[in-house]
FILOVO-170016 format. One record per residue (C-alpha): residue in three letters; x, y, z. Coordinates in steps of 0.1 Angstrom, whole numbers, padded with zeros to 4 digits, always signed. Layout:
<torvexs>
AlaXYZ ...
</torvexs>
This chain:
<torvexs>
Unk+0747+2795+1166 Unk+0760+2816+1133 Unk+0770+2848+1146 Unk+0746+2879+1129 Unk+0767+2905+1109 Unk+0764+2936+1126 Unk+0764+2963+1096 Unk+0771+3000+1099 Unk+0737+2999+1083 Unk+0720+2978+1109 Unk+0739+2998+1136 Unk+0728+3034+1128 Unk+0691+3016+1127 Unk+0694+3002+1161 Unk+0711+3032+1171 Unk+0676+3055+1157 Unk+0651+3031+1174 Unk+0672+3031+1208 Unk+0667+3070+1210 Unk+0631+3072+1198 Unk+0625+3051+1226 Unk+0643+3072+1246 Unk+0627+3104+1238 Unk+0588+3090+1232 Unk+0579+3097+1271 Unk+0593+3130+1266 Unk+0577+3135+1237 Unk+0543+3123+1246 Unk+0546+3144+1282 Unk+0548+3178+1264 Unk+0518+3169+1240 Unk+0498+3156+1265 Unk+0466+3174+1269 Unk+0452+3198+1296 Unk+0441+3194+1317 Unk+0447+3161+1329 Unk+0439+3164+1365 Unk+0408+3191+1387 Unk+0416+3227+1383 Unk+0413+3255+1412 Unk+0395+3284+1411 Unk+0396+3309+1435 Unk+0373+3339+1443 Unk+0382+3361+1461 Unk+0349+3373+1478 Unk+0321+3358+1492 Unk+0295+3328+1483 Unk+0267+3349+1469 Unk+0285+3378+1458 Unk+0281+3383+1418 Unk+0317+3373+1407 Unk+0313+3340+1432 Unk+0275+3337+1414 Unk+0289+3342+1376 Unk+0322+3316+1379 Unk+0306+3287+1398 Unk+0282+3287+1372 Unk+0309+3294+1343 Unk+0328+3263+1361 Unk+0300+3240+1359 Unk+0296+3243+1324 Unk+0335+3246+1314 Unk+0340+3210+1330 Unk+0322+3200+1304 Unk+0344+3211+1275 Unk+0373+3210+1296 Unk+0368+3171+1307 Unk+0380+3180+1343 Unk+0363+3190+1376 Unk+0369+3229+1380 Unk+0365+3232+1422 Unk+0359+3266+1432 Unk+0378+3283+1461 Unk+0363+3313+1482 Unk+0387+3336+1496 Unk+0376+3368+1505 Unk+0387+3396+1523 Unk+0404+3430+1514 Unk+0390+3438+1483 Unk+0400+3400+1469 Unk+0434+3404+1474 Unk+0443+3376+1493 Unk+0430+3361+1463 Unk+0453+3374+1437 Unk+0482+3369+1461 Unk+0473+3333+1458 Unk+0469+3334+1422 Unk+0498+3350+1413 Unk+0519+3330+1435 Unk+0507+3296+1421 Unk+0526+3276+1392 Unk+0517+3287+1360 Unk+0505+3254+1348 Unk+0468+3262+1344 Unk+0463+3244+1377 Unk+0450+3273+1392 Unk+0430+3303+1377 Unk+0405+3328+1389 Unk+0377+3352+1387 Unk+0388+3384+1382 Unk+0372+3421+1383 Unk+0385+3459+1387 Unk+0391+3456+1421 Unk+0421+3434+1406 Unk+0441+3465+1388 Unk+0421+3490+1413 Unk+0437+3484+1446 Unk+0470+3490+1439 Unk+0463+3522+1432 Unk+0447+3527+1468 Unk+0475+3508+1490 Unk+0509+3491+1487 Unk+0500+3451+1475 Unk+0527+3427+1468 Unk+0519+3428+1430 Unk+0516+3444+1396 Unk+0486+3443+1381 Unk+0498+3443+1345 Unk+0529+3421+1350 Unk+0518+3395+1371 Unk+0491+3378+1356 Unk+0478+3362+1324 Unk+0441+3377+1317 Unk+0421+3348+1294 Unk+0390+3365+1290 Unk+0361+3385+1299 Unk+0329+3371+1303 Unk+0300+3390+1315 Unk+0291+3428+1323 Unk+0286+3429+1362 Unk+0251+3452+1369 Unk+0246+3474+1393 Unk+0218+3494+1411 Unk+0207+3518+1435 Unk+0181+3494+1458 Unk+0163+3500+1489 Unk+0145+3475+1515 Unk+0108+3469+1510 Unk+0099+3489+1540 Unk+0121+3524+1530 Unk+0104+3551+1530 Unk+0123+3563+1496 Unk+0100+3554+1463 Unk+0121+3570+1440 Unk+0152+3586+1434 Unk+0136+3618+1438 Unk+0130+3608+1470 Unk+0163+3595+1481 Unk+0181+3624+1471 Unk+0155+3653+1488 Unk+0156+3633+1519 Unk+0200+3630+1519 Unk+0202+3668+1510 Unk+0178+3674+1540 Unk+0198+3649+1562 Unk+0234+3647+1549 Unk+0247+3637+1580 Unk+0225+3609+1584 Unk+0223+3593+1548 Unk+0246+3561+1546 Unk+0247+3535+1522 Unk+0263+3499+1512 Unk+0293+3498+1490 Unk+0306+3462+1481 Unk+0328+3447+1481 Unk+0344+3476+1496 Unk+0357+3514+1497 Unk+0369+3525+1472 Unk+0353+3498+1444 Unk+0331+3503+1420 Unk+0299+3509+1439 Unk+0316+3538+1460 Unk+0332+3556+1436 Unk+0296+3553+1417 Unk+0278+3578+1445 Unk+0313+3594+1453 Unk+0304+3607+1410 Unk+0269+3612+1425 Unk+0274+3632+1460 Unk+0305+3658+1444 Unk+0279+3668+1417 Unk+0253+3674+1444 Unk+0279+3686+1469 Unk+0267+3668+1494 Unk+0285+3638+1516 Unk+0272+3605+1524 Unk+0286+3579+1545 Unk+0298+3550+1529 Unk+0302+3515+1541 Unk+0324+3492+1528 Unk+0313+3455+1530 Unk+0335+3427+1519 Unk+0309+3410+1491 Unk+0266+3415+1488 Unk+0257+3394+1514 Unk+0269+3415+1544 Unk+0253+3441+1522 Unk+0223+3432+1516 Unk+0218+3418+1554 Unk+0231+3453+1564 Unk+0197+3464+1544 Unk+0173+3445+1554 Unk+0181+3449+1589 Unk+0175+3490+1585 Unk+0216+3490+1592 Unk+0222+3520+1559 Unk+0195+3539+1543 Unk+0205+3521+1508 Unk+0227+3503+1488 Unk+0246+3503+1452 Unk+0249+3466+1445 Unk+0247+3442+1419 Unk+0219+3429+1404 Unk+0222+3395+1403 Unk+0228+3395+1438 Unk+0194+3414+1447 Unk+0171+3405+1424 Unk+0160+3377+1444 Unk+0149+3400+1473 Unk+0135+3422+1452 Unk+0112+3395+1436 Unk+0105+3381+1468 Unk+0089+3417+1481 Unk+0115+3421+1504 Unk+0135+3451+1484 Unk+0130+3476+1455 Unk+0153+3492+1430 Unk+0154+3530+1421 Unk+0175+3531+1395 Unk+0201+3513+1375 Unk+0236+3520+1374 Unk+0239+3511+1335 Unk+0233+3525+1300 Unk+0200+3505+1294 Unk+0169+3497+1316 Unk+0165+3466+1327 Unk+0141+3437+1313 Unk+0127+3424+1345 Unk+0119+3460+1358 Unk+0115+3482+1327 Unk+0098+3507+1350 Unk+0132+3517+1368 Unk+0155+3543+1350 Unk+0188+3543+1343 Unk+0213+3571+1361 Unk+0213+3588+1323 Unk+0176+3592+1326 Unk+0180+3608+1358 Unk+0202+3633+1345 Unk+0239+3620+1354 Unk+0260+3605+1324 Unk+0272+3581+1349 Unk+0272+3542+1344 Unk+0293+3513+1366 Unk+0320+3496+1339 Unk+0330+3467+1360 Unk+0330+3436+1339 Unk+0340+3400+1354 Unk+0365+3375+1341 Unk+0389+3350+1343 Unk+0428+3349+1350 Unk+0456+3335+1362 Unk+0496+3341+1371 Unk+0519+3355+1343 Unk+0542+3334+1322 Unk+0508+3302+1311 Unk+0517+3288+1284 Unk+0497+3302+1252 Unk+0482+3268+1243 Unk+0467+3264+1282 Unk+0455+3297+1280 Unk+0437+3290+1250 Unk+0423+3257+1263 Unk+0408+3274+1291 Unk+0398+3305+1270 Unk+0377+3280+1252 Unk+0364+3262+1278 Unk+0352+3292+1298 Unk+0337+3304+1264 Unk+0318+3275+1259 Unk+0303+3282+1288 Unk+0291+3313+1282 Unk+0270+3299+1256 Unk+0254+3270+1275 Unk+0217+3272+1283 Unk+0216+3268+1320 Unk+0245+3303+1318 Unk+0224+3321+1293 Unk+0194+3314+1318 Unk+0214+3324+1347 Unk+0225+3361+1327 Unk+0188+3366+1313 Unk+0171+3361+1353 Unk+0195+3387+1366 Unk+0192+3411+1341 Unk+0229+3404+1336 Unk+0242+3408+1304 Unk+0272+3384+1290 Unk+0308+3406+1276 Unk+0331+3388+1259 Unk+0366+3397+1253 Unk+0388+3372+1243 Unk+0428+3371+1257 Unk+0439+3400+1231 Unk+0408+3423+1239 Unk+0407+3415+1279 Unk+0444+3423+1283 Unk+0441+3457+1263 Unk+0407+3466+1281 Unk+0425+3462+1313 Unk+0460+3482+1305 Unk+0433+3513+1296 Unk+0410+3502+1329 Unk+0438+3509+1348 Unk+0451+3540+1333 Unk+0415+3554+1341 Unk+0411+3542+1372 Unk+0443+3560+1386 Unk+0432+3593+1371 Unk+0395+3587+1388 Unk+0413+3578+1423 Unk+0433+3604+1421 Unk+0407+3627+1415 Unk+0388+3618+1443 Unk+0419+3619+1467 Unk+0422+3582+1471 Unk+0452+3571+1452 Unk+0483+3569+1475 Unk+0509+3587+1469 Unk+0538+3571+1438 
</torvexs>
């Protein structure tokens, strides 16, 4: 056998391949795509409730752009923070996201939760506007607002409506705005997502309810309910003939738009993978469809605008809290 001269040459090129063989696992680990295996998505209210509604329909569609199964994860309860415990707890691989709304940045105002709204998670977009309105069961005696409000200034003490997905969120604070300019004092209960709500009125429990509208309008097609006004700046397709609080006289609308997030610290490239595949969805027939039935109307923010909407949201919703006697004290 003739021995092979081994060259500085030849040394330095075995040398080269010996380490790019080394380093191409490595290499192909951190370019490798997400997601490469199901993502969570927790909610934290109810099945049925509008933000449950709006993401397991977002999720469907965002599989498809996304190439992996997106498996949705109620847990509700206490205003959803359970929920953002969990998210903000989880690895900030992508792994795990979830629907987010006001009552995100809002109860920490109210009590003492074990985290910061604006440091502790990554906010990828917004996606839709969440509606709300002032609705009644099919058998009420109230017709109109008119009515609703003669009869609660005759019987203040006895006037008590639905607030989900609790006191102190969105739909509270809505008639809190309504009762102070009217001087007047309703009773408000707090239920923990629409269903309990919307069982509450049907079963003659309250007198009425401020609740969203993609969570109603199925009762109220079916007979079984009627709206009296819309908490929003524009009437409503399906029911043209109800007016909005502005054309009752208030300059009062709901600004509670739903989106998605996850824990602080994701890397910009699986936030923006998940940006787009949630945005994709919002463009997919069977979403559009979903939006259109409900009278819901689709907001997009993307990462930039979502972050900056919430930073003021929360600015605002302190001064409104505090206003009203509800913000604990700093």
């Amino acid at each position: 056998m003739t021995d092979i001269p081994w060259t500085r040459r030849a040394v330095l090129r075995a040398a080269a391949a010996g380490t790019a063989g080394i380093a191409a696992p490595f290499a192909f680990g951190q370019q490798a795509r997400f997601p490469q295996r199901p993502i969570k998505l927790i909610i934290g209210f109810p099945p049925g409730g509008i933000t449950d509604i709006v993401m397991r329909s977002a999720a469907i569609e965002a599989e498809k752009k996304l190439g992996q199964p997106v498996v949705v994860e109620n847990k509700p309860g206490a205003a959803g923070v359970p929920a953002y415990l969990a998210m903000k707890s989880a690895a900030p691989d992508g792994y795990t996201i979830g629907g987010v709304n006001a009552a995100l940045w809002r109860q920490p105002i109210f009590e003492d939760v074990a985290y910061d709204p604006l440091k502790d998670f990554t906010y990828i977009l917004n996606m839709v506007d969440n509606i709300f309105a002032v609705v009644v069961s099919a058998d009420s005696p109230f017709h109109s607002w008119a009515d609703l409000l003669a009869w609660g200034r005759a019987n203040p003490d006895k006037m008590s409506y639905g607030a989900p997905p609790g006191l102190g969120q969105s739909a509270h604070l809505f008639v809190e705005e309504i009762t102070a300019r009217e001087k007047l004092a309703w009773q408000a209960i707090g239920y923990k997502g629409s269903s309990e709500s919307v069982t509450a009125l049907l079963g003659g429990h309250i007198n009425f309810a401020v609740d969203t509208v993609i969570s109603t309008s199925a009762f109220v097609r079916a007979g079984k309910a009627r709206y009296l006004a819309v908490a929003s700046n524009h009437r409503m397709k399906s029911w043209p003939q109800v007016p909005t609080m502005k054309d009752l006289g208030y300059q009062l609308v709901i600004d509670s738009p739903i989106g998605l997030g996850g824990p602080a610290g994701m890397p910009p490239e699986i936030v923006r993978a998940l940006h787009d595949g949630f945005k994709f969805a919002l463009e997919q027939p069977a979403f559009v469809a979903l939006l259109d039935k409900s009278d819901q109307a689709p907001r997009y923010m993307d990462t930039a605008a979502f972050n900056a909407f919430v930073q003021q949201s929360f600015v605002e919703q302190r001064a409104l809290l505090t206003k009203y006697g509800m913000a604990k004290k700093r």
